[in-house]
C-alpha positions in Angstrom: 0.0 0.0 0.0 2.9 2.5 0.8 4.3 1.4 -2.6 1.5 2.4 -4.6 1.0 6.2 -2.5 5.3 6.9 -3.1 4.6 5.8 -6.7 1.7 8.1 -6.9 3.4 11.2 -5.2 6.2 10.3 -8.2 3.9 10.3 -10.8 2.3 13.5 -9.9 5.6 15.5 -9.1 6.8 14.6 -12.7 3.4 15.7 -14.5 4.1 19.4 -12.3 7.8 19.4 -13.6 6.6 18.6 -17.3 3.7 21.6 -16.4 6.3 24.3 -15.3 8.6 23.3 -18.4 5.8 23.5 -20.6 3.9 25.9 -19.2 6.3 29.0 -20.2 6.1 27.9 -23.9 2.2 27.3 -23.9 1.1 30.5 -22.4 2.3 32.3 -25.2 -0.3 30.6 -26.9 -3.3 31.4 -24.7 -4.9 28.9 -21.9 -3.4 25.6 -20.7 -6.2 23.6 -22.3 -9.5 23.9 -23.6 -12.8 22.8 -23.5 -12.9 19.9 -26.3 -17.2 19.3 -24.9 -19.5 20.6 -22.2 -23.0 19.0 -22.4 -25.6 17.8 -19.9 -26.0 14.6 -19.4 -29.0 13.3 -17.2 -30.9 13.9 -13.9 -31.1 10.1 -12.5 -28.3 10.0 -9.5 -29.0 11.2 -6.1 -25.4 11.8 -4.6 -25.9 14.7 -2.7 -28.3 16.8 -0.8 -28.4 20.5 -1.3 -26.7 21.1 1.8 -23.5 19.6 1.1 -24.1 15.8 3.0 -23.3 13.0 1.3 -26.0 11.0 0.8 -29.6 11.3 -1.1 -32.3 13.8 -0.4 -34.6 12.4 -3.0 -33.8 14.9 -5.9 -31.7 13.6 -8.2 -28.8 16.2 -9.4 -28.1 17.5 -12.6 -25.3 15.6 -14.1 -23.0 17.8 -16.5 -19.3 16.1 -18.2 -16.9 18.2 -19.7 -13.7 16.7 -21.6 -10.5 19.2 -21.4 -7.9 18.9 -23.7 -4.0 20.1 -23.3 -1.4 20.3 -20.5 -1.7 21.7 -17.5 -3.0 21.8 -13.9 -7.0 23.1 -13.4 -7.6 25.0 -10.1 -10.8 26.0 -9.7 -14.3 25.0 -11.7 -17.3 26.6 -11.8 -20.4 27.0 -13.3 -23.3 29.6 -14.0 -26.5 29.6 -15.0 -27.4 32.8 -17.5 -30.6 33.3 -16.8 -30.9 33.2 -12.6 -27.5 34.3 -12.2 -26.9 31.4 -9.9 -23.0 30.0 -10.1 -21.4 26.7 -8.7 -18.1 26.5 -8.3 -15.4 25.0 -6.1 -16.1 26.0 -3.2 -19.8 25.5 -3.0 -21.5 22.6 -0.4 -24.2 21.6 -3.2 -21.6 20.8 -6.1 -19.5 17.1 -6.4 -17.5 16.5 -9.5 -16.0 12.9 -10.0 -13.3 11.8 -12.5 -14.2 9.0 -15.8 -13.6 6.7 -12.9 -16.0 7.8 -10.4 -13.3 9.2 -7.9 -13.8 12.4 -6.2 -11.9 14.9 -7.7 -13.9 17.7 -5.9 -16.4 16.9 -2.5 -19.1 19.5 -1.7 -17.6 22.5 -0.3 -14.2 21.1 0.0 -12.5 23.2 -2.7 -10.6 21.3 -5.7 -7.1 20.0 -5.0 -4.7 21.5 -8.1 -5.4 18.5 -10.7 -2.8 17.9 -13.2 -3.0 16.8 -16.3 -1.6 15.6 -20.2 -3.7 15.3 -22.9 -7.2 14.6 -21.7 -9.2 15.1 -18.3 -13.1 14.2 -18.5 -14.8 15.1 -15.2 -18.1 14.3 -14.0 -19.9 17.4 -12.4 -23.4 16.8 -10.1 -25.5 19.9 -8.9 -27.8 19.7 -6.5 -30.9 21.9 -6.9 -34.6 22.6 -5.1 -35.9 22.9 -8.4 -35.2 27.1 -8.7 -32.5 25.9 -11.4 -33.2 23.1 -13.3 -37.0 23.2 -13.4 -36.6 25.9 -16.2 -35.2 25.3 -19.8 -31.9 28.3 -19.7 -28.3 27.9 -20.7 -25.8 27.2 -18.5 -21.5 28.2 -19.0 -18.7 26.4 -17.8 -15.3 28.3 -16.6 -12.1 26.2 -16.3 -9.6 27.8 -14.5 -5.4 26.5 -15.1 -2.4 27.0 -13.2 -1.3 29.7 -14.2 -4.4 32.1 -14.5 -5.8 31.2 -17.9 -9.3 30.0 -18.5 -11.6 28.4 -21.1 -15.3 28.5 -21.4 -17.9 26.3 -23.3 -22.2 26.8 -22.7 -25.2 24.0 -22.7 -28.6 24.5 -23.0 -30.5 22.1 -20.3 -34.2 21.7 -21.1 -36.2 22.3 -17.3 -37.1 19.2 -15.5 -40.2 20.7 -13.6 -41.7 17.0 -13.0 -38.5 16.3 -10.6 -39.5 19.2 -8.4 -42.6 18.6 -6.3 -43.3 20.8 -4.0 -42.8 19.9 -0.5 -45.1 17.3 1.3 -45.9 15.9 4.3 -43.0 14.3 5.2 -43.0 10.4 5.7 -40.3 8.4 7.8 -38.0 6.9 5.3 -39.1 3.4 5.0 -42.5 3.8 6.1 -44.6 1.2 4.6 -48.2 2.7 3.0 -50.6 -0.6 1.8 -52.0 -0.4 -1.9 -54.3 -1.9 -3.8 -52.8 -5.2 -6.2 -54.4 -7.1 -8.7 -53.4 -10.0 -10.8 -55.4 -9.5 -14.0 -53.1 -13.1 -15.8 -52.0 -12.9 -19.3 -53.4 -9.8 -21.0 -53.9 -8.5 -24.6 -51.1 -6.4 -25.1 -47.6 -7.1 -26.0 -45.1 -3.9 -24.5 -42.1 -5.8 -23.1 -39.9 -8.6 -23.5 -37.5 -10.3 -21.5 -35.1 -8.2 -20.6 -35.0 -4.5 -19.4 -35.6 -3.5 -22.6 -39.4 -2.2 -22.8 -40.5 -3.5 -26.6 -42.5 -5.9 -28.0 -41.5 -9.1 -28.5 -44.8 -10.7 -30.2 -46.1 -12.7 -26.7 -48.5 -11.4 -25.0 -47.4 -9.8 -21.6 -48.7 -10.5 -17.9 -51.1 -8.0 -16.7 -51.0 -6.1 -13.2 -53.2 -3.8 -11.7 -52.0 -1.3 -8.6 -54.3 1.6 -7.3 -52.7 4.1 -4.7 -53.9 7.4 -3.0 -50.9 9.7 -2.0 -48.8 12.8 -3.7 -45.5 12.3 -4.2 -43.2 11.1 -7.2 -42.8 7.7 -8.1 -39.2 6.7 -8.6 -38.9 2.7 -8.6 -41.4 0.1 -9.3 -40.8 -3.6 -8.1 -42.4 -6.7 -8.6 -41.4 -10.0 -6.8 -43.1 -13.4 -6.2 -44.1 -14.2 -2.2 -44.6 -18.0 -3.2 -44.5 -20.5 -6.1 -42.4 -19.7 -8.9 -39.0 -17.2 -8.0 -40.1 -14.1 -9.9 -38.9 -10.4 -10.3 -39.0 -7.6 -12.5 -38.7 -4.0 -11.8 -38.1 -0.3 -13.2 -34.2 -0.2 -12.6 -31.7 -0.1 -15.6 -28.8 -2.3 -15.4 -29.4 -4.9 -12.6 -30.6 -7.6 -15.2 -33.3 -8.5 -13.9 -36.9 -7.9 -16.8 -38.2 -4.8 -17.2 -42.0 -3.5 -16.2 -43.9 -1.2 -18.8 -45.4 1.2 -16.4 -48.8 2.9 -18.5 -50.7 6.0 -16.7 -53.5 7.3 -18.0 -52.7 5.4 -21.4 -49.6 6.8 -21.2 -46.3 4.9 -21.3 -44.1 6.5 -18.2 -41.0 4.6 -18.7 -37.6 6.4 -19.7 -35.6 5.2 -22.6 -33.3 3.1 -19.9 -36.9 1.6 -18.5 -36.6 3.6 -15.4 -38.8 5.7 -14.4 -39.6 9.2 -12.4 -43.1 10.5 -12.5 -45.7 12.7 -10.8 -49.2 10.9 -8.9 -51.6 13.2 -7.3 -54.0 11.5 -5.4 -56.1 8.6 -6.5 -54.2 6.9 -9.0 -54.2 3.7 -11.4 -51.0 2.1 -12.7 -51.1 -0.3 -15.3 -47.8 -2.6 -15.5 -47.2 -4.8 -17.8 -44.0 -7.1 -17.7 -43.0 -10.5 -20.0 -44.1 -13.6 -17.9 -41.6 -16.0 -16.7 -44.1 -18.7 -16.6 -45.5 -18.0 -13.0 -48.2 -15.6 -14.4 -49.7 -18.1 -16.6 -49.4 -21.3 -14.1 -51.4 -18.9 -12.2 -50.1 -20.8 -8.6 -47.4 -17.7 -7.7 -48.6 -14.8 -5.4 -46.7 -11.3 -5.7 -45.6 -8.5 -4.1 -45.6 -4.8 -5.6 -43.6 -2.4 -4.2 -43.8 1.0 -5.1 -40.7 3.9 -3.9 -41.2 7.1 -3.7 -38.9 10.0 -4.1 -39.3 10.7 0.0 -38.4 7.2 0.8 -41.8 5.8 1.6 -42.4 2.8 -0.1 -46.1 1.7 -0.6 -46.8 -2.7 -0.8 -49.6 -4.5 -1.9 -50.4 -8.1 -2.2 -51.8 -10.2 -5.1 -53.6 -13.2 -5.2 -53.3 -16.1 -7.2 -54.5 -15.3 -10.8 -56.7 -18.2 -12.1 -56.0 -16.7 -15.8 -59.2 -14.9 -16.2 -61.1 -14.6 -19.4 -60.1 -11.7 -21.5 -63.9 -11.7 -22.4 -65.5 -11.8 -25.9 -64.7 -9.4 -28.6 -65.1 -8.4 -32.1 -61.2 -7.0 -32.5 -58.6 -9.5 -33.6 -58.0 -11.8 -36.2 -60.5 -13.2 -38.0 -58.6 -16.0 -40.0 -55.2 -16.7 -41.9 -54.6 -18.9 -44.1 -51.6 -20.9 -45.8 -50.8 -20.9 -49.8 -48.5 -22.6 -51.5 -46.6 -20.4 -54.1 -47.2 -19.3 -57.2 -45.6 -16.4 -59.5 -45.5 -13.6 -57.0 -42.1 -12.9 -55.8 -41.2 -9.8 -53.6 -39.7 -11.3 -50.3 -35.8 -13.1 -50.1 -34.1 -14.8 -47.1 -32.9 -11.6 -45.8 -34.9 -8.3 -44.4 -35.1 -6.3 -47.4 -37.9 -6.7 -50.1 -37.0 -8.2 -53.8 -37.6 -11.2 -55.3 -34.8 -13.9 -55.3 -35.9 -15.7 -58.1 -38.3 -18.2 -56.0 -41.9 -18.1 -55.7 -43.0 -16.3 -52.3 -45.6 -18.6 -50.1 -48.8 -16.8 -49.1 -50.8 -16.4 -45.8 -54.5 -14.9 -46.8 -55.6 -12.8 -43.2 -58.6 -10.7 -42.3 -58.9 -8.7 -39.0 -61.5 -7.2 -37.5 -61.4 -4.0 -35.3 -60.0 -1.2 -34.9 -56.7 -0.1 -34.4 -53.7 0.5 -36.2 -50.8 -2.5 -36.9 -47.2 -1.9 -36.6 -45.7 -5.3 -36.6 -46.7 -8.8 -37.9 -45.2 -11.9 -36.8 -45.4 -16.0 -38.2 -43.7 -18.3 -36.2 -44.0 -22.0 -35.9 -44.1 -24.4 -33.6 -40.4 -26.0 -34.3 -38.7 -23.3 -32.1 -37.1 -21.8 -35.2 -39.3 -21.0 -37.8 -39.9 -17.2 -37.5 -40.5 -14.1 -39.9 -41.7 -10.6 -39.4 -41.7 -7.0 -40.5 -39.1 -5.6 -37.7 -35.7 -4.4 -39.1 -32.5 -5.1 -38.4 -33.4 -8.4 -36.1 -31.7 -11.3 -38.6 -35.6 -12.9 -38.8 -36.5 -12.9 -42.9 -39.2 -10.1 -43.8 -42.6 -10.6 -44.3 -43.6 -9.0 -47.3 -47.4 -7.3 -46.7 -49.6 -6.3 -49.6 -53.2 -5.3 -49.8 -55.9 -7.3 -52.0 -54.9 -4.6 -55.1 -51.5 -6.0 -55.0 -50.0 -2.3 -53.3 -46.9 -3.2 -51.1 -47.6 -1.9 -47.7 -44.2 -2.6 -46.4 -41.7 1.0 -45.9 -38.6 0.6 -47.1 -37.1 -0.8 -44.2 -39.9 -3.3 -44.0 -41.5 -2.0 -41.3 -45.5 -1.8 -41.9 -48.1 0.9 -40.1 -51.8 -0.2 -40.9 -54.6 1.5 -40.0 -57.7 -0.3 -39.5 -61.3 0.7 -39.2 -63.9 -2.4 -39.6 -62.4 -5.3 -41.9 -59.1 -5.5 -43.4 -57.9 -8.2 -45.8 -54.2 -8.3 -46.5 -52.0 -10.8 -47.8 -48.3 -12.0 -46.5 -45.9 -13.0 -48.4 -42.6 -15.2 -47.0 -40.0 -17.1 -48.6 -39.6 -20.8 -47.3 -37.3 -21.9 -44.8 -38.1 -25.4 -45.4 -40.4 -26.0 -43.1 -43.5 -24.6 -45.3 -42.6 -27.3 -48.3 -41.9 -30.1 -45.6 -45.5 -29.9 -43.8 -44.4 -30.7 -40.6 -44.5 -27.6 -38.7 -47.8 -25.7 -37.5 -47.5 -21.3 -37.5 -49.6 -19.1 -35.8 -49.8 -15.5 -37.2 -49.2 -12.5 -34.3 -50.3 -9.1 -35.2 -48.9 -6.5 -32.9 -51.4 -2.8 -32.5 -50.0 0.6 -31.7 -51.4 0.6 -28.4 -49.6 -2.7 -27.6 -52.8 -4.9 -28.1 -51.9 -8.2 -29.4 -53.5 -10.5 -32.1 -53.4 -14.3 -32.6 -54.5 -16.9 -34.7 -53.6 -20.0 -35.8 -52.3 -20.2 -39.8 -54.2 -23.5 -41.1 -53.9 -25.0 -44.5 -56.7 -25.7 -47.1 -57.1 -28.6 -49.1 -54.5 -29.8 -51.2 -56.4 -29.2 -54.0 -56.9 -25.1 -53.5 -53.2 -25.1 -52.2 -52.1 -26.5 -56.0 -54.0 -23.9 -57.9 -51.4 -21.1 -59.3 -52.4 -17.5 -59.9 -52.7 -16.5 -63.2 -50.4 -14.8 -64.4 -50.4 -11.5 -65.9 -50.6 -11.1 -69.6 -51.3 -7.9 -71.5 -52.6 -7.9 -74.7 -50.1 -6.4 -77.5 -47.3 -7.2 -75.4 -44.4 -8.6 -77.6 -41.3 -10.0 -77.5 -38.6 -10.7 -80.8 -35.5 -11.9 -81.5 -33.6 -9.6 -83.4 -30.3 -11.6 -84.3 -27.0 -10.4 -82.9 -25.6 -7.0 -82.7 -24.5 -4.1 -83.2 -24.0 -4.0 -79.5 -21.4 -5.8 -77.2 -22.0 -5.4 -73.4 -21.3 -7.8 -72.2 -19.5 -11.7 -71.8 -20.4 -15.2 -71.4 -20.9 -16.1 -67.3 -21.8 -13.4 -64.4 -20.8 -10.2 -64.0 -20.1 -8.7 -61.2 -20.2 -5.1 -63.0 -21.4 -4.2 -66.2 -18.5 -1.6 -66.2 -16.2 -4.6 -67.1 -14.9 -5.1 -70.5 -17.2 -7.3 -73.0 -16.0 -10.2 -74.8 -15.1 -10.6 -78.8 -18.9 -11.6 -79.3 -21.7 -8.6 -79.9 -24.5 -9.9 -77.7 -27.7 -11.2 -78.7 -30.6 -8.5 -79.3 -34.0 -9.0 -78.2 -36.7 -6.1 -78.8 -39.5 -5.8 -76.1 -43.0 -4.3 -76.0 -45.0 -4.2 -73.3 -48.7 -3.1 -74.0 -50.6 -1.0 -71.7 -48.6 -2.6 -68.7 -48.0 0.5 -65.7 -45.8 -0.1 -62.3 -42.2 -0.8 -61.6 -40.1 -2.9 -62.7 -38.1 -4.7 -60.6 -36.7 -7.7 -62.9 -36.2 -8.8 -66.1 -35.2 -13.0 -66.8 -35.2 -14.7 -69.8 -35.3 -18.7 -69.4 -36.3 -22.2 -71.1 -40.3 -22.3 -71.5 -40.9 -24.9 -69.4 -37.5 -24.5 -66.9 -34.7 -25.5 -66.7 -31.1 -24.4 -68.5 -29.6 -21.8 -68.1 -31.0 -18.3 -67.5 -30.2 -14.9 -68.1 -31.4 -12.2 -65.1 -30.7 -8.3 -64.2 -31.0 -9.9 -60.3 -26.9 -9.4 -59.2 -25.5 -11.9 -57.4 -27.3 -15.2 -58.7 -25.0 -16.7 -61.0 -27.5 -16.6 -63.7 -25.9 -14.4 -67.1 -26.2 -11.0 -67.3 -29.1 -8.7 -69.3 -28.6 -5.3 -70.3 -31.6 -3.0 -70.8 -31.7 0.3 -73.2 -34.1 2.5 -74.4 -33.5 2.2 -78.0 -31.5 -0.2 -80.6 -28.2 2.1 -80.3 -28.4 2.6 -77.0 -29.2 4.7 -73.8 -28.7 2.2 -70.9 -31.3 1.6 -68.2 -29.4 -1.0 -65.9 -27.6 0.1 -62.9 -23.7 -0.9 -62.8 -24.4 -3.9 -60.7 -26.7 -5.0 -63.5 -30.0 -4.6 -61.6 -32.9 -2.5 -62.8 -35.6 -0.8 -61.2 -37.9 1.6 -63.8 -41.3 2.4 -63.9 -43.1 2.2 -67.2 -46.7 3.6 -67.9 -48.6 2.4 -71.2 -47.1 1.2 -74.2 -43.1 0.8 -73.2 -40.3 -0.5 -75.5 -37.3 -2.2 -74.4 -34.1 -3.4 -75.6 -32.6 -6.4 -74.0 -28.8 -7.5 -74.8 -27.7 -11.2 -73.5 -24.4 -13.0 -74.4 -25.2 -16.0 -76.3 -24.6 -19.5 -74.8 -25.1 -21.2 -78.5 -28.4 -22.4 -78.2 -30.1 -18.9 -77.5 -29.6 -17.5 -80.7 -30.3 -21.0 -82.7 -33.9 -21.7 -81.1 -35.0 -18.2 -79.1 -38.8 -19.3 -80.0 -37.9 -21.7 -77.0 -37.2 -19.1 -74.1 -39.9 -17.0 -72.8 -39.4 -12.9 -71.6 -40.7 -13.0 -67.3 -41.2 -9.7 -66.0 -41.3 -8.7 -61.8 -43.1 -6.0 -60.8 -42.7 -4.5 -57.9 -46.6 -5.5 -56.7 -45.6 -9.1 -57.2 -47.1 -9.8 -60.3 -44.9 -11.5 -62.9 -45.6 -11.0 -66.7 -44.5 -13.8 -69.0 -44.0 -13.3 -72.6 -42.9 -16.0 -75.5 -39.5 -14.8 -77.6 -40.6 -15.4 -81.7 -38.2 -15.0 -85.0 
């Protein structure tokens, strides 16, 4: 132990010698550092009371961090709010300030020790404040003072915190116990947390408790914890681990982004919490404790009884029926989370719902523990692609849906298979998650094996045309995949096929050439595929539509021509009457049209 304070007593005496050597040469260049960023941070710790002790008053303090940059020693910090005049500094009893490691550079009303440093310093500055301050939105100025008399400055703006500021009750002895009002309402119809401290939904339906209190105050902690049965717990503090509880007021979600949370009750009040059920909710054998803390240290408890899973009672909202398709021609979903066809045939789920209500997420997942696609991004599950009876892709470009409701909707979900849908063998259930957290279930069952079998027609416009035109002028491109149509052709001028689509309007997000009847090989503007390379233009000598990675993505209206260049394989060009034109549109449909002589 006496190594480590001589070492430290080193260490600092040779930072001052480096700071008087230095210092001489900086000054001519102004202050010993500067303020690299000032910014407010939070109001969630209670360190301090606002006379100086150490220890919480129930207010938690305004939490500034400032990062100085450059060599020197700081002696004094201080603070000032612009528009109340009001100034913290070094000296004062209701101002702590902590290094990046939580160490006390500066205890209330202690002063600040000089504080050396190279490089960087990043402190950690709390305020405590009865609300004069803080409650009010105003801009607040930081003044760093060095060794040898130079100073920088940097400003924050601080949006007021009125709702940490109560005014002054009644005080209770800390620990006082108050009894509320608990009940266990089971498994409810809403889906607002998962399991974890993060408050989202996760697509099961969460457990549903009930707590009615009578007192003014500010809630700052909600707990939940089994008195029986099943070990349980879940509560309203970030960064213990333990699940997370969706605290709803009025219809209003009170949780902070971190889950905590800090809010006003006056008087009679109903709290709604929802949390993700560990099991013990649903057995229905656990009994629980709630307690809620206050801000003044009372802490009110009430007792549920066993739920026995009570009905959720009859109702016309929810999902009517869904129902499993095998594919067809429409293509607008991939193994990934991004909409576009991959070439394969997309299964379909038919569903109507009933209500009304607005969706934001839908959800199939089967039975086998692994099967599982939906419409949230960025969560590695494969999109579900949602389109309305006209065909319309309701899907944002993310994949994320918002659907508003108002009596029946129909709308029709398209997935790519896993597997499982081809083998049979695995049963789905669709979830349909509302904006106010209500969620929807139903089963997915399959017809007959007859109506599965039946394809959709496809779309066919009369006067659309396809023909071979031989080979040339052109030369785009070579035989095989590639990667970027900015590469260098082969010897051979492509073949030319002339394309006229007939009253056809939408976007087209794919153009493939193949065998009538499948199989050989095919030619594609989808990248990445291994199938051959086409490149579109607008006329015979050129004016080229394709993107560099060969895709294409246009919208036509009406009568459209199209010029489509392929290398030839040396059947292509011998017997094109043989390969057929299929257009994707971006709706799903999928026009197919016979190459002639």
């Amino acid at each position: 132990m006496k190594t480590r304070v001589i070492n430290s007593k080193i260490a600092t005496a040779i930072v001052f010698l480096l700071i008087i050597c230095l210092a001489p040469e900086h000054a001519a260049f102004g202050a010993m550092g500067e303020i690299e960023t000032f910014r407010f941070s939070d109001m969630s710790q209670d360190l301090i009371s606002l006379d100086g002790d150490a220890s919480s008053d129930g207010i938690p303090e305004a939490h500034f961090t400032a990062t100085i940059k450059g060599i020197g020693a700081l002696s004094n910090v201080e603070i000032k709010a612009l528009t109340t005049g009001q100034v913290w500094n070094s000296s004062s009893r209701n101002m702590l300030i902590q290094d990046s490691k939580g160490e006390a550079i500066m205890k209330p009303g202690g002063g600040i020790s000089l504080l050396p440093f190279l490089g960087f310093i990043t402190l950690h500055i709390y305020i405590a404040d009865d609300g004069e301050n803080f409650s009010k939105t105003q801009q607040y100025e930081i003044t760093a003072t060095f060794l040898d008399g130079s100073s920088a400055k940097a400003k924050a703006t601080v949006d007021g915190r009125s709702e940490l500021f109560v005014p002054p009750q009644i005080p209770s002895p800390s620990g006082e116990t108050i009894t509320l009002k608990a009940i266990n309402l089971g498994i409810g119809d809403r889906d607002l947390a998962r399991r974890s401290e993060v408050i989202q939904p996760d697509g099961y339906r969460d457990a549903h408790l009930q707590v009615r209190l009578n007192t003014i105050s500010v809630i700052k902690e909600i707990v939940i914890r089994n008195l029986n049965g099943a070990s349980s717990a879940w509560d309203t503090v970030p960064g213990n681990g333990i699940w997370g509880i969706c605290v709803i007021k009025d219809g209003v979600m009170k949780n902070r982004s971190d889950g905590s949370v800090l809010f006003t009750v006056e008087g009679d009040t109903t709290l709604d919490l929802w949390f993700a059920d560990n099991g013990s909710v649903a057995e229905g054998n656990t009994i629980y404790e709630v307690m809620v803390k206050l801000n003044d240290g009372t802490i009110l408890r009430g007792i549920t009884q066993a739920s026995s899973q009570p009905s959720l009672g009859q109702t016309q909202e929810g999902i009517v029926s869904a129902r499993l398709y095998a594919p067809s021609e429409v293509d607008i979903t991939n193994k990934g989370e991004t909409l576009g066809g991959d070439g394969q045939p997309d299964w379909l789920i038919k569903a109507e719902l009933k209500g009304k209500n607005r969706l934001i997420s839908m959800i199939i997942r089967g039975d086998d523990g692994s099967s599982e696609w939906d419409t949230l991004p960025r969560n590695g599950k494969w999109l579900i692609g949602v389109t309305n009876t006209q065909g319309e892709v309701l899907n944002d470009e993310r994949g994320a849906v918002s659907i508003p409701f108002d009596g029946t909707l129909k709308i029709n979900l398209w997935i790519s298979d896993n597997g499982s849908l081809s083998e049979g063998n695995t049963n789905y259930k669709l979830i349909a998650v509302a904006e106010n957290g209500k969620i929807y279930e139903q089963k997915i069952t399959r017809p007959a094996i007859l109506e599965l079998s039946l394809p959709q027609k496809t779309q066919v416009s009369k006067g659309t045309k396809a023909r071979y035109l031989g080979k040339g002028p052109k030369n785009y491109l070579r035989k095989g995949e590639m990667p970027s149509l900015l590469e260098p052709p082969d010897a051979n001028v492509d073949a030319h096929v002339k394309l006229r689509l007939s009253n056809v309007n939408g976007t087209i997000n794919s153009i493939t050439i193949q065998k009538i009847g499948g199989g050989g090989l095919k030619w594609d503007t989808i990248p990445g595929n291994g199938n051959w390379n086409i490149v579109v233009t607008k006329t015979p000598s050129g004016g080229i539509l394709s993107n560099a990675d060969g895709s294409i993505n246009m919208t036509v209206s009406g009568n459209t021509t199209l010029h489509l260049w392929l290398a030839d394989d040396g059947i292509f060009g011998s017997k094109p009457d043989r390969f057929e034109i299929v257009i994707s549109m971006s709706n799903g449909k999928k026009i197919k049209v016979p190459i002639h002589k």
